[in-house]
C-alpha positions in Angstrom: -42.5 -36.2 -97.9 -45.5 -38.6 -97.1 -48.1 -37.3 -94.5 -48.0 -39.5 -91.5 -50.1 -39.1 -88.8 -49.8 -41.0 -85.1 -53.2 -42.3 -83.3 -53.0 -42.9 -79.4 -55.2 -45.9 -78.0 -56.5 -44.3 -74.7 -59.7 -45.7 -74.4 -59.4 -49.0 -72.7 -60.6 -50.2 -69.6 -57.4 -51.5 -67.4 -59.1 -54.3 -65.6 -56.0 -55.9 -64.7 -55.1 -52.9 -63.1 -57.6 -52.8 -60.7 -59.7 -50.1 -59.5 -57.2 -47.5 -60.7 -57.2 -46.3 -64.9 -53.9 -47.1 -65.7 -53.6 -44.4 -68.1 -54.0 -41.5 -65.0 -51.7 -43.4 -62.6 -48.6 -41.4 -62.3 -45.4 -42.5 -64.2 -42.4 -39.4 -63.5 -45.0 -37.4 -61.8 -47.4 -37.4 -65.3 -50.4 -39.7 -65.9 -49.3 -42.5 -67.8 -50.9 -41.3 -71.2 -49.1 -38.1 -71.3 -46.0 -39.8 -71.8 -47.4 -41.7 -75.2 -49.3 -38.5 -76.1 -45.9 -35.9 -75.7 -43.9 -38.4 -77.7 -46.4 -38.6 -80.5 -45.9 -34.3 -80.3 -42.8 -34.2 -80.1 -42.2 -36.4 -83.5 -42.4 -35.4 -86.8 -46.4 -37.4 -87.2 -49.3 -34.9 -87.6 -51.9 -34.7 -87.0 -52.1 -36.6 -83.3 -55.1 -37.8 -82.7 -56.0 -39.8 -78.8 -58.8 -42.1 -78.9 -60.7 -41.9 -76.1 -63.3 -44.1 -74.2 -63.6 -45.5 -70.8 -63.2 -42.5 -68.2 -62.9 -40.5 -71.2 -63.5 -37.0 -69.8 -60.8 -37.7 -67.1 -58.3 -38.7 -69.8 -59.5 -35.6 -72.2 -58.6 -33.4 -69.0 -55.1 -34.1 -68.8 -54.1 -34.3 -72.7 -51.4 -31.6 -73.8 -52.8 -29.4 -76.4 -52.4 -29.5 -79.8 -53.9 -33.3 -80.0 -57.2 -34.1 -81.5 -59.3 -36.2 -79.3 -62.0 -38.9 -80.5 -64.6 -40.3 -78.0 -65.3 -44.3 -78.6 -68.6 -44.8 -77.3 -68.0 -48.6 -78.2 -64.3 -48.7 -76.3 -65.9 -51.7 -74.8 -66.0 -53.9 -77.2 -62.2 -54.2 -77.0 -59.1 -52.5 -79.7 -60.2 -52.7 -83.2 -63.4 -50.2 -82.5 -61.0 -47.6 -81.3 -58.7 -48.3 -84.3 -61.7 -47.1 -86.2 -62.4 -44.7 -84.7 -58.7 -43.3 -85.0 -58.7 -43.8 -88.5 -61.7 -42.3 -89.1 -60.6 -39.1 -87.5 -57.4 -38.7 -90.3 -57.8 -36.3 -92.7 -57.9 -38.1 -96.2 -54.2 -36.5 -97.5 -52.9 -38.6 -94.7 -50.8 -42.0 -96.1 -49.8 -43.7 -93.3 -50.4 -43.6 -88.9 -48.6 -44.5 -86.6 -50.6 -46.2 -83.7 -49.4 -45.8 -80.2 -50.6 -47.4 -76.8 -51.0 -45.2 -73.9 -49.6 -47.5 -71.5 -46.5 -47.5 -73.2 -45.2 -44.5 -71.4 -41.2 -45.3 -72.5 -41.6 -45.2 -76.1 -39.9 -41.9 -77.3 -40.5 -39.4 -80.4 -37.3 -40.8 -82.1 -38.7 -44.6 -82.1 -41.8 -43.2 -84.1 -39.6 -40.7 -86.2 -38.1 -44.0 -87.1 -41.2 -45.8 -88.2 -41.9 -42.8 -90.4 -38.6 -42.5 -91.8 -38.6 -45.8 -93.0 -42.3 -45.6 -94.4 -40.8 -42.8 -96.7 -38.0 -44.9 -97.5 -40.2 -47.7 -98.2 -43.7 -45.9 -99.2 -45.1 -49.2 -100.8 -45.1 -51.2 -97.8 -48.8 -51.8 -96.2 -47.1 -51.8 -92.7 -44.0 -51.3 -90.8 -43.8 -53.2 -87.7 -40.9 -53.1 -85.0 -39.9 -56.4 -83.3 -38.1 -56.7 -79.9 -36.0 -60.1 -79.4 -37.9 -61.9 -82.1 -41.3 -60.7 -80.1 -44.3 -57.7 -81.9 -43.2 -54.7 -80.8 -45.1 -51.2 -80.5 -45.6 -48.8 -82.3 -46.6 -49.9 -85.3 -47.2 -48.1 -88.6 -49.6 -48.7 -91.1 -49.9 -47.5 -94.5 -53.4 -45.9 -95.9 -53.7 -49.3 -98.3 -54.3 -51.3 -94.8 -56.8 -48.8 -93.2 -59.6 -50.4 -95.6 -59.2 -54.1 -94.1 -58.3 -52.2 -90.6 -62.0 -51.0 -90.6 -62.7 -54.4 -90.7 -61.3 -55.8 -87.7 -63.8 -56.3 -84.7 -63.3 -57.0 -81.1 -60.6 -57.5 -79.7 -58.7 -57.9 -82.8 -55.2 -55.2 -83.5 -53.9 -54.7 -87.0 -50.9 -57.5 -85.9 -53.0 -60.0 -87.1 -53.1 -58.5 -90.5 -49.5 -58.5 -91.2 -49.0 -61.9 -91.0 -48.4 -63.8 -94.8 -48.2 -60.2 -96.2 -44.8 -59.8 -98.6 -45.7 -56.0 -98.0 -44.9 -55.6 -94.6 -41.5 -54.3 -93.4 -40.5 -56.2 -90.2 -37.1 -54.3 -88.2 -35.9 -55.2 -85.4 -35.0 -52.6 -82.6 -32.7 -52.4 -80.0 -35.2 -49.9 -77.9 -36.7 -51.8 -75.4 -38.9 -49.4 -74.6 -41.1 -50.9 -77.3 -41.7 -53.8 -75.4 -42.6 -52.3 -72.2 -46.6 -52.0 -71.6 -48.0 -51.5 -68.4 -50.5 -53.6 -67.5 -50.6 -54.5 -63.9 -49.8 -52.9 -60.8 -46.8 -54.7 -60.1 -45.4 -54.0 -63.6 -46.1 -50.4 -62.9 -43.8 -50.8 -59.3 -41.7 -52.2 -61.3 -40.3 -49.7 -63.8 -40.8 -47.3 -61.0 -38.1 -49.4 -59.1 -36.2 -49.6 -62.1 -36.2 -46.0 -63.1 -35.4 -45.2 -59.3 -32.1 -47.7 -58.9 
């Protein structure tokens, strides 16, 4: 049984969701990071470690316990600093992390179990990485022989752009659309409330 872990990005900004952090608005009567955050728990990854950032002490207040929580202080500079930061947080025994958005409040413990089920069936692979209708998918696993050229990445750059050309990367498709669903606007926000309501 490998050691997988799962990282929650939590530190971003939400600009395009206005004045409000996307990550506190409420989605079922939680904040929107919870959701991410109790899935990650509820699965088989440990440890669970949520990178914090912008409004971080707001965020921090409403995490479950039993998460580790890691301030970016560079969360600004856009995704791949809060990778590091994630990664750097893993103790070393860990071979593979599954990384999580917190505005992806739909994604349940059994798509993630998933991921790590197939790492173990496949523990050579560098990455595994879901697809929805031919489109990237989150979350996304990645194997400790990727966390080297993850620590590379700068700005605004995700691990995505790693897989592509690999032979090592494991690409399934899922039927969960769930992976799919980000929030990122207001309006997208109305509408899976409108959705979940009908």
């Amino acid at each position: 049984m490998s050691a997988v872990a799962a990282i929650v990005l939590a530190a971003g900004r939400s600009t395009r969701m206005g004045a409000a952090n996307k990550l506190l608005c409420p989605v079922d009567g939680r904040p929107m990071v919870v959701h991410a955050v109790a899935a990650a728990l509820a699965s088989r990854a440990r440890p669970v470690v949520v990178v914090t950032g912008h409004e971080a002490e707001a965020v921090e207040a409403v995490l479950p316990p039993g998460v580790t929580a890691v301030r970016n202080a560079d969360h600004a500079s856009g995704i791949a600093s809060s990778l590091r930061c994630g990664l750097a947080a893993l103790p070393e025994e860990v071979a593979a992390t599954v990384v999580l958005l917190g505005d992806m409040p739909r994604v349940g413990a059994v798509a993630i179990d998933r991921l790590v089920a197939l790492f173990e069936e496949a523990p050579h692979v560098a990455a595994v990485a879901p697809t929805w209708r031919g489109e990237p998918a989150n979350p996304v696993l990645i194997a400790r022989r990727l966390f080297a050229e993850v620590m590379r990445l700068e700005g605004d750059q995700g691990a995505r752009r790693l897989f592509a050309g690999r032979g090592d990367v494991l690409t399934v498709a899922t039927d969960d659309p769930a992976m799919a669903i980000d929030i990122d606007t207001p309006e997208v926000l109305a509408a899976l409330a409108a959705r979940d309501s009908a």
